[in-house]
N, C-alpha and C positions, 0 to 999 in steps of 0.2 A: 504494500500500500504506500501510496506515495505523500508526502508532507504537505501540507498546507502552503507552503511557502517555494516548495520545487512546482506547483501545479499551478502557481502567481506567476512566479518566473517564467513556465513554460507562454503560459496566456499570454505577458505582456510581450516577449520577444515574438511572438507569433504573430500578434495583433500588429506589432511597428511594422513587421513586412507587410501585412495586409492592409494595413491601413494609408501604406505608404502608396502602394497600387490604387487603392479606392481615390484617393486624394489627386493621383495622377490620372486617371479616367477622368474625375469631374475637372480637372484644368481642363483636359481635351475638347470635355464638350462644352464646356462655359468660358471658357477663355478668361475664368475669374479667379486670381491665385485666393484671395479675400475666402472664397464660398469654395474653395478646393482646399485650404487647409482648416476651415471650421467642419466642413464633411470629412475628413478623414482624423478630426479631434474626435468627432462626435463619436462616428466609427469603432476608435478604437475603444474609448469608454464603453460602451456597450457591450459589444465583443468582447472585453477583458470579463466583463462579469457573467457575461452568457457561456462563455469556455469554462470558465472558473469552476460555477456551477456545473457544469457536463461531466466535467473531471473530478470531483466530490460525489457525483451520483454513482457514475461508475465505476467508485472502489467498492456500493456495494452490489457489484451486479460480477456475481463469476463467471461471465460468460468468457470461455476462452483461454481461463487461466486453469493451472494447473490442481486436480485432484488433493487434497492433506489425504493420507494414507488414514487407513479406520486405527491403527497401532503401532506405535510405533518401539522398537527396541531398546 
């Protein structure tokens, strides 16, 4: 299970790339740096906490992970 704090870390370095993308689409299509860097702040605010959550959910979900033996010696 992973820490509280490696699953923050993970979210926000994830988000800067994504959000870094989002931010550069809306320059393209607005030709507005102003409204391309408040859309990819918003962005990644949001996304930070919606990943955050995902990965908190699914520590308890064992799909995938490995068996605990019924005994152990």
């Amino acid at each position: 299970m992973e820490s509280n704090s490696r699953s923050l870390a993970k979210a926000f370095s994830y988000r800067l790339l994504g959000s870094t993308g989002t931010a550069l689409v809306v320059l393209l299509l607005s030709g507005n740096l102003k409204i391309s860097l408040g859309a990819g702040a918003l962005d990644m605010l949001v996304k930070i906490a919606l990943y955050f959550l995902h990965e908190r959910i699914w520590n308890y979900i064992p799909y995938g992970r490995p068996k605990r033996p019924e005994y152990e010696i």
